[in-house]
N, C-alpha and C positions, 0 to 999 in steps of 0.2 A: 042133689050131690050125693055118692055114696062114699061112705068112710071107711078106710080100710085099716085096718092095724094092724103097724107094721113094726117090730123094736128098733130101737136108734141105739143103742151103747145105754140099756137099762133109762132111756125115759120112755114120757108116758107116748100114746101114738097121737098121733097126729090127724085133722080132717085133708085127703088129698083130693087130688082134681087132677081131671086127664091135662097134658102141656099141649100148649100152643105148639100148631106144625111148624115147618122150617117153610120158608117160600123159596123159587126156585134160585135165587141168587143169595141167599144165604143171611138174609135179615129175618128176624124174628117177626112173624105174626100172628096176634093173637086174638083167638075168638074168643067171644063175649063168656063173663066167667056169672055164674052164682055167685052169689055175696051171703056172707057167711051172717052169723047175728049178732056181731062185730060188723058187720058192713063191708070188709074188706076182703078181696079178694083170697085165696087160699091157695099157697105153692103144697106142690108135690112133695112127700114126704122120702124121703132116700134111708134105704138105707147103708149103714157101712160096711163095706167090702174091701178087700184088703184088694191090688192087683193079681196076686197070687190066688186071689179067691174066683175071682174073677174069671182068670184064663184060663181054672181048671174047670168054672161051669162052663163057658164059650169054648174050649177049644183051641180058642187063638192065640199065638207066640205072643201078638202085641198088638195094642188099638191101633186100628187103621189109621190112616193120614187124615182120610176124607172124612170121619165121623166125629168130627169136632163140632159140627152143627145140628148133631141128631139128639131130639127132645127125648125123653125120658118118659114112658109111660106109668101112668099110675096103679096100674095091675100088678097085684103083689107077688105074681107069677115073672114077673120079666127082669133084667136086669139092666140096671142101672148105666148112662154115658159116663165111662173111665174118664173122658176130657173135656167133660163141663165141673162145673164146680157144684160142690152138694151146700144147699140150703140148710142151717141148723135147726131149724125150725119156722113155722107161718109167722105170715105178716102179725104185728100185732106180740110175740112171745117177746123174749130177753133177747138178750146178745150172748152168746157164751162165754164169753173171755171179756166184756166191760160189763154185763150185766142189765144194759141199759133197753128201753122200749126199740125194736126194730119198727127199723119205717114202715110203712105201707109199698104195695107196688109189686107187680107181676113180671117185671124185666131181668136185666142180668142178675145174678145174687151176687153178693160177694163171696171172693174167694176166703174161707175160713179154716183150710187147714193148705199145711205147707205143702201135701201129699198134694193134692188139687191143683196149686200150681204148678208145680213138676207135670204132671199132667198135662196140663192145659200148655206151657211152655213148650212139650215137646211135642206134640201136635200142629200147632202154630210155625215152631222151624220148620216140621216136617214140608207145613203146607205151601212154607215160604222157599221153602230150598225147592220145591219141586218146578217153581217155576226159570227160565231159559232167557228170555227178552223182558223189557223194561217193565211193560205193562201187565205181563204172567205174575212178578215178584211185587208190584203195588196190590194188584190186587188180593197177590195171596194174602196178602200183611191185610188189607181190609175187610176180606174174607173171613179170616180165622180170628179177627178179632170183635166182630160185631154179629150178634149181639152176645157174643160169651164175656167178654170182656168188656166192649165200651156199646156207649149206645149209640154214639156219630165217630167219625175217625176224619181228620183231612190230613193229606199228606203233599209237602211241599217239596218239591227238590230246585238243586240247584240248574239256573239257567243262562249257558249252555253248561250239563252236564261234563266235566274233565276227563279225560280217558289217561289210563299210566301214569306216565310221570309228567305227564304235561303241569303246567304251571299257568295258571288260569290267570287271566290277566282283565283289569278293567273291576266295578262294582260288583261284592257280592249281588245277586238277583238270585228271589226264591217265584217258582210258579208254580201255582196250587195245581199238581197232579190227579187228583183224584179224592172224594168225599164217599162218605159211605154211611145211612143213619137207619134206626130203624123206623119205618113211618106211623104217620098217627093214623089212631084205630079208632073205631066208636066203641063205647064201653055198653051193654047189658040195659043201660037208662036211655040210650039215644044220642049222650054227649058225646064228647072227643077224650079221649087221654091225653093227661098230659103230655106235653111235647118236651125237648128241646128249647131253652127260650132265642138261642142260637138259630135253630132251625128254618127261618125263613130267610136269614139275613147271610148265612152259610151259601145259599145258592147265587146269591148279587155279591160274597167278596170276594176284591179285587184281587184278580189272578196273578199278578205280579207286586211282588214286593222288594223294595230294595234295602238292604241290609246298611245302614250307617256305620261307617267305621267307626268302631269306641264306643257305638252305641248300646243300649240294654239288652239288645235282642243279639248283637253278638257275644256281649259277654256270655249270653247264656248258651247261646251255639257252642262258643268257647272250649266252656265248662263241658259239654258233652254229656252230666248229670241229666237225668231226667227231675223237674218239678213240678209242683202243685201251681195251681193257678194263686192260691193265695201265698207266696212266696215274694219277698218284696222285687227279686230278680224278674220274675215271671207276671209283677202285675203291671210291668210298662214294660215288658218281651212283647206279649200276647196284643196291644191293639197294634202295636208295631207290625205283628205279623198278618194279624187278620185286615189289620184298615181301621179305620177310629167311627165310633159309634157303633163297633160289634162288638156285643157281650157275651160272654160267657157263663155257662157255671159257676159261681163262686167257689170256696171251701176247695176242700179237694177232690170236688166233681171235675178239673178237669187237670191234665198232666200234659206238661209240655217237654215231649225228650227228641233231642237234638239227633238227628242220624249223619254218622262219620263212619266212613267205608276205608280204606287203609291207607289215605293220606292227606284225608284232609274232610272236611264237614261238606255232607254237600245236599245238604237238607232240613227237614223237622216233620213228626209228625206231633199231631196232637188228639190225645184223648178225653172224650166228654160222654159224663153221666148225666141224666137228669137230675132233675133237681129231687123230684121225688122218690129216688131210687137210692140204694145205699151209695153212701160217699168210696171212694178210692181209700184203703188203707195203706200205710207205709210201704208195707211189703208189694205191692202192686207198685212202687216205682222199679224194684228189682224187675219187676215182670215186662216193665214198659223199656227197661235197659235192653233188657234181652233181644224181645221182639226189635227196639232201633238197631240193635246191633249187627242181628240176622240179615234183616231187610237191606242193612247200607251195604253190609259186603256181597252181599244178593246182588243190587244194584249195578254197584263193582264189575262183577263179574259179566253180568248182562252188557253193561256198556264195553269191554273188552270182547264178550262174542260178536257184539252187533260193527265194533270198529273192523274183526277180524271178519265178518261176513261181508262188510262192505270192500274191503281189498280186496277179497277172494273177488267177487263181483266184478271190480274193476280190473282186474286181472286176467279175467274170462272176457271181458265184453273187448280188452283192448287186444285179447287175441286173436279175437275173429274176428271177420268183415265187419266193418259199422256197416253200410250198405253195397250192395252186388254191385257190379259193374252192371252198365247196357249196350253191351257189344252187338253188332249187326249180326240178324239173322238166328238170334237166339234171344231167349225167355230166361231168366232165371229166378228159383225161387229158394229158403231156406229155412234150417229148424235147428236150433240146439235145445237139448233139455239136460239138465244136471242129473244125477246120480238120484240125487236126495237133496233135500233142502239143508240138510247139514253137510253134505260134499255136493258144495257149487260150485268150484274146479276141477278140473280132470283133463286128461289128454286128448279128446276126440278133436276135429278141427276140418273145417272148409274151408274152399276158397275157388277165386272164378277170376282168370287173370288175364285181360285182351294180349292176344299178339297180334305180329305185323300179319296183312293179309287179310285182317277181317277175321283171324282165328279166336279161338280161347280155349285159355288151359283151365279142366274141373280136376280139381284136387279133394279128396277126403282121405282123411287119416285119424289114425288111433294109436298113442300112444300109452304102455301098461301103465296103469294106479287111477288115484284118483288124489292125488296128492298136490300139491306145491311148484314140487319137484315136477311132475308128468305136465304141468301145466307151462313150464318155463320149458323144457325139452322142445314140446309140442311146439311151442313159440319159437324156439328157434331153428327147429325142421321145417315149418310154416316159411320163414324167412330165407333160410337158405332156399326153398322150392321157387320162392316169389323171383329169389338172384337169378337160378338157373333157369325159369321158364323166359327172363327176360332175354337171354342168348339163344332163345328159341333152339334149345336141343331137343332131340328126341326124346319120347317119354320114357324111353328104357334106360336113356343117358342121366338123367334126371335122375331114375330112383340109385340108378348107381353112386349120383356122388349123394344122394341124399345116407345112402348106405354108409357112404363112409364117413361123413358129417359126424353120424350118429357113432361110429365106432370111436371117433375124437373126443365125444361128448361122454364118453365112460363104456364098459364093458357091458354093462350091465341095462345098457339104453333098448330097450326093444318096441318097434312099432312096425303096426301095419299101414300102408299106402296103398293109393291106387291114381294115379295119374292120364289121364284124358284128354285131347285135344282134336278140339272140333271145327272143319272146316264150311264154313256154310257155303262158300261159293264150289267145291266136289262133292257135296252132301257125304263127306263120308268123317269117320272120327277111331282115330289111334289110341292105345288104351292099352299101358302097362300095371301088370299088379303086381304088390310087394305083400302076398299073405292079406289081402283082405277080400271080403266077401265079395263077390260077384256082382255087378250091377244087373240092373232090370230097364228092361226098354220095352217101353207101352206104345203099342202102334197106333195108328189110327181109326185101324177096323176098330178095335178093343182085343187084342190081342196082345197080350204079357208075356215075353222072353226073358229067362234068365240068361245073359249075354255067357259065351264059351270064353272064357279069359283064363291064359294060362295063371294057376294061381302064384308062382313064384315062394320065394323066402321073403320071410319080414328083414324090415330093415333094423339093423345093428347087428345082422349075422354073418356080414361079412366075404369076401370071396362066391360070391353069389353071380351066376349072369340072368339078369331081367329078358324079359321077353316081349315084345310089343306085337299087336294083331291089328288091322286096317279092317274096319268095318261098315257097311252100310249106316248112313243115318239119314232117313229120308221126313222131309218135311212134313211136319204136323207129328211124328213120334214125340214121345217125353221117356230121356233118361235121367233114371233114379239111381245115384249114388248116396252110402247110408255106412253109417260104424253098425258093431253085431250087437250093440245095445238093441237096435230097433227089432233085430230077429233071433237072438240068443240070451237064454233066462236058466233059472231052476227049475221051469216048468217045462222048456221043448229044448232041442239040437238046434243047433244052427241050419241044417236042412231043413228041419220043419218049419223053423219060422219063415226060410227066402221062401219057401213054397208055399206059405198063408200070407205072405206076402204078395206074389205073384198073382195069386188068385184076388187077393184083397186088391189090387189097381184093375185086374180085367174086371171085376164086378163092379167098381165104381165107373171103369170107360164107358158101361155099358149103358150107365142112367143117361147118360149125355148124345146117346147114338151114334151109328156108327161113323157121321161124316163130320160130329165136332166132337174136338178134343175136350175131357173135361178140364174147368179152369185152374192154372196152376196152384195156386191158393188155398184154393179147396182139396187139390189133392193132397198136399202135404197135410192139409189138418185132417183127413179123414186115411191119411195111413198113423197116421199118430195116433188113432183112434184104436187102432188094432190090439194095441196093450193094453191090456187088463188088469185089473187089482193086483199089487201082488208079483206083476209080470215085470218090475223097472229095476235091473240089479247093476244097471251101468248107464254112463251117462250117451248120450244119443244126439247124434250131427246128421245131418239129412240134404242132401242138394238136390233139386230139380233142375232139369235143363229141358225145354222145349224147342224143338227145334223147326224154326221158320223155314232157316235156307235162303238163298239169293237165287234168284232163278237164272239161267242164261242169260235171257232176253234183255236184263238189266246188268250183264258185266262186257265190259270192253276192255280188251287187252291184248298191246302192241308188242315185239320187239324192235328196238332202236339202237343203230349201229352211233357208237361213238364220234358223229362228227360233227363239222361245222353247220350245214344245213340241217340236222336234227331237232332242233328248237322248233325255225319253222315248221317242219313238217310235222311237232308234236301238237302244234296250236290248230292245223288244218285234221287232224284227226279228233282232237278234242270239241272241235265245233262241229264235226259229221256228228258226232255221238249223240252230243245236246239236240240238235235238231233230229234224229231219230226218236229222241225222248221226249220232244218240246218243251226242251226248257231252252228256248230260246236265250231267255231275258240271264241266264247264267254267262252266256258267249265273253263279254270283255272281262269279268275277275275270272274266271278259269282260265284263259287264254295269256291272261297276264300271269300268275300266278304257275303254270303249267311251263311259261318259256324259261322263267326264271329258276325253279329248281332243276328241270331238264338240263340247262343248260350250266348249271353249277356239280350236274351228275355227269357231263358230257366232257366237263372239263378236265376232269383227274380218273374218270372210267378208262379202265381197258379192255374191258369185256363190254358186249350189247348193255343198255340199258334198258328196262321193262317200265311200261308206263298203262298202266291200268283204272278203269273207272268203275267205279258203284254206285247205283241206282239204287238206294234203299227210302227211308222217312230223309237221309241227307243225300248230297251228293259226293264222295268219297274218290282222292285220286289218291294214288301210290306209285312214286319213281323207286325202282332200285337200282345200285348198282355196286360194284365191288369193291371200293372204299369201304375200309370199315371205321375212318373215321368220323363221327358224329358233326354235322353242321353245327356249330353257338351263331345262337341270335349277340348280335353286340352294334352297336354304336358309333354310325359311321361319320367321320369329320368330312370335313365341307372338300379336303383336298383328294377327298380319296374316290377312285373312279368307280370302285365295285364296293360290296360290305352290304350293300340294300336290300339285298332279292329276300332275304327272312325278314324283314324288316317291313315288306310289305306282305307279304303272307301272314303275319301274326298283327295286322293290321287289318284285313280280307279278309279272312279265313275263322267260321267259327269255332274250330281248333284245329290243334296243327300240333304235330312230333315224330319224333323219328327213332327206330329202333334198332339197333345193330343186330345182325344174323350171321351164323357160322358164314357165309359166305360174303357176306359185304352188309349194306344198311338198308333200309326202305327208310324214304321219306314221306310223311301223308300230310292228306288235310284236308277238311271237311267245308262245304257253303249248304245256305240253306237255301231249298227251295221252296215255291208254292205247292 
């Protein structure tokens, strides 16, 4: 051991010893010490520094957050931790202020001047406030107080935690959150240090406690005072809290303070020293008020972010697709990613919506912010787009009234669109845009185009005419619609990114060869890939669409004059078809099902009616005709001659609906085949 002499405020010096490091979670661990000839171990000697002393040797405005658990070397060249507590002197001397023999023991010291706890106190908020969710703020509280402060810590809260002003109903329940001690070491001889006598019986107590009304443990919740374990309050609180047959520290080795966050208790934690270690003075229940006080409104607050992160959440998940539709002739796949984990709403938004025909509408849009606000806009341009594509308008018609939707919805509404609708049975797909970025269409060679789309005005600008273009879409491509998150940063333009884009899908088509598409799946996760540290300054919507097609060979399609023999002869067309396809064994429910709405189209039609078949995994028929009234299934009584024909179709038929079109309605429905 070497001794170093150091002055303390005019006494004599001291023998010190290098300190025990920190271990990586913030307990104390101590390697085997010399023994002095007293036998007992030997703390480090401090000396006094004023703060002001301090931060004109260091430099520093103020002690760090994080260096509340950094040991104190005994080299009389270094300086001293501002937010541990300074020792008066070695084990074995006085006390300074009772005079009396100090214990023995290497662990926490006690705090002996006021200046120390100020210190130490603000260290502790600091470390406590710094944490966000429930688990950040226990631990900081466990952290920052072991081993500077206590040598175990358990901390209980209430279960279920209350959020606001809710009004918690049913039995207090406390559940033991989290424990924190520091562990037993072998001492120099070979033995063990003392422990905790708590210590083994800590990790088997019962996790749930229920608080008795009127009982002792809630008086002392109550109270909201922190107490000593030897306190007549606190010495039937504590098996109440722990479970019966677990001991404690006596004396005032341990301190039970109640934590109450701004309306009501909704906890406790408890602090315990060993037994061989200095006891808890008065002043350390002020220190324990503190630290409960931080923590519960900590708590507070965390359950308030965590209740506002889950709305947000639910907010965002109910504004987009739960899942895609599976329309014929097309693949579709998807991606949202938030902002940031602290803006998990925002305005980008997809969607994939069947029309009559076997078609479907691809929608992506972006609405400005990342707000609340942008996210309810967004929802209800979503909605209005889902009303409009059901009237099967044009995509240019569409973004006009979505235009002026948004003019209704405030001045100050601006978003981008881009609308799509794809016919599998012409292989071809229409495609208006409202100011947003250009889509990409990956061929099958492996060949990547940024599609020529007029770019238009965003929507909320008003007096705007949209423009739509008819474009090839041939089976086996994949088009990629996407907000400028995925290709617009602090780092690149918006051109640079669609063109590290474009190149990022030809390069991935290419692992996969030229005659298979690579898997939808995979693509979206490997253009998600493209963003880099650094690169994510908006939130990011992503739709793929691969596109199958219906081939010829599998669509049949008649027209049919309005009249009396129309039925039959749609049933003798419907049975050519199936036996070209062999599906024989389909012939009498098509044939039934085929005479029946024919002939409820044939009835109030004045123009031809259209009567068409698909061939796809189902088999698919479609009557139209220029009624735009919608068939209702209903309920027909025993006197009535007609009312049946839906009634066996939604019977038959493994689904079946009907959608009205600027021109009249289509009726469909689907059977399954081998």
């Amino acid at each position: 051991m070497t001794e170093h002499s150091i002055p303390d405020e005019g006494r004599q010096p001291r023998a010190a010893r290098p300190p025990a490091p920190a271990d990586p979670r913030g307990a104390l661990v101590r390697t085997p010490k010399a023994r002095d000839s007293a036998g007992a171990a030997a703390l480090p000697a401090q000396p006094t520094q004023s703060p002001q002393a301090a931060q004109a040797r260091t430099g520093d405005p103020a002690p760090g957050p994080s260096d509340e658990h950094s040991q104190p070397s005994g080299s009389p060249g270094q300086h001293p931790d501002p937010h541990r507590p300074r020792p008066d002197g070695a084990p074995g001397g006085e006390e300074r202020r009772s005079g009396q023999p100090r214990p023995p023991g290497g662990g926490p010291a006690a705090m002996r001047r006021d200046g120390d706890r100020l210190r130490f106190v603000g260290a502790a908020t600091r470390r406590i406030a710094r944490g966000i969710d429930l688990d950040e703020i226990v631990m900081g509280l466990c952290r920052a107080t072991v081993p500077t402060f206590s040598d175990a810590i358990l901390v209980y809260l209430r279960d279920p935690l209350p959020v606001g002003e809710e009004r918690p109903s049913g039995a207090l329940v406390l559940r033991l959150r989290r424990t924190d001690r520091i562990p037993e070491e072998p001492d120099t001889e070979g033995g063990t240090m003392p422990a905790l006598q708590v210590q083994s019986d800590l990790v088997t107590t019962a996790e749930l406690c229920e608080v008795r009304p009127g009982g002792t443990l809630a008086e002392v919740l109550r109270g909201v005072r922190p107490v000593f374990a030897d306190a007549p309050a606190a010495s039937a609180a504590l098996p109440e809290l722990l479970g019966e047959g677990r001991t404690v520290p006596s004396g005032q080795r341990t301190i039970l303070a109640p934590l109450r966050g701004r309306r009501r208790v909704i906890g406790a934690a408890v602090f315990l020293r060993r037994p061989d270690r200095p006891a808890f003075e008065n002043d350390d229940l002020l220190v324990a008020a503190q630290l409960a006080t931080h923590s519960a409104l900590g708590i507070d607050k965390a359950v308030l972010y965590g209740r506002e992160a889950y709305i947000a959440d639910e907010l965002q998940r109910t504004m987009l697709p739960e899942t895609l539709p599976r329309p014929t002739g097309v693949r579709l796949a998807s991606r949202y990613l938030p902002a940031a984990e602290t803006a998990r709403v925002g305005g980008d938004w997809y969607d994939a919506i069947p029309l009559p025909g076997s078609r479907v509408a691809l929608v992506v849009g972006d609405v400005m912010g990342h707000s609340m606000t942008s996210a309810a806009i967004m929802g209800q341009l979503r909605t209005t787009a889902q009303t409009l594509a059901g009237l099967d308008l044009p995509p240019q018609e569409v973004l006009h009234h979505l235009d002026e939707q948004a003019q209704r919805l405030g001045s100050d509404r601006m978003a981008t669109c881009l609308y799509a609708v794809y016919d599998p049975v012409a292989h071809r797909i229409t495609i208006a845009n409202a100011g947003h970025p250009p889509p990409v269409l990956l061929h099958l060679g492996g060949r990547a185009e940024v599609l020529r789309v007029p770019p238009g005005a965003p929507i909320g600008v008003g007096g705007v005419d949209f423009e739509a273009v008819e474009l090839d879409a041939p089976a086996g491509a994949t088009l990629l619609l996407y907000t400028d998150g995925l290709v617009e940063s602090r780092l690149r333009d918006v051109w640079t990114g669609i063109e590290q884009l474009r190149e990022r899908l030809a390069a991935t088509a290419q692992l996969t060869g030229p005659d298979h598409p690579p898997p939808l799946e995979a693509l979206c996760d490997d253009v998600l890939d493209m963003l880099g540290p650094g690169d994510r300054d908006d939130d990011i919507a992503l739709l793929a669409a691969r596109f199958d097609g219906i081939a010829p060979s599998d669509v049949a399609y008649w027209y049919l004059e309005p009249e009396d023999a129309t039925p039959a002869r749609a049933r003798r067309l419907a049975r050519s078809a199936l036996e070209r396809w062999g599906l024989q064994e389909l012939n009498d429910s098509l044939e039934l099902l085929v005479s029946e709405v024919v002939t409820n189209a044939v009835r109030y039609a004045s123009r031809p009616v259209t009567l068409r078949l698909l061939r796809t995994d189902v088999l698919r028929c479609e009557v139209g005709d220029d009624v735009p009234q919608l068939p209702r299934l209903r309920q027909a009584r025993a006197t009535d001659e007609g009312g049946r024909g839906l009634y066996l179709v939604n019977k038959l038929a493994r689904r079946w609906g009907a959608t009205r079109l600027s021109t009249g309605k289509v009726v469909w429905f689907e059977l399954n085949h081998s």
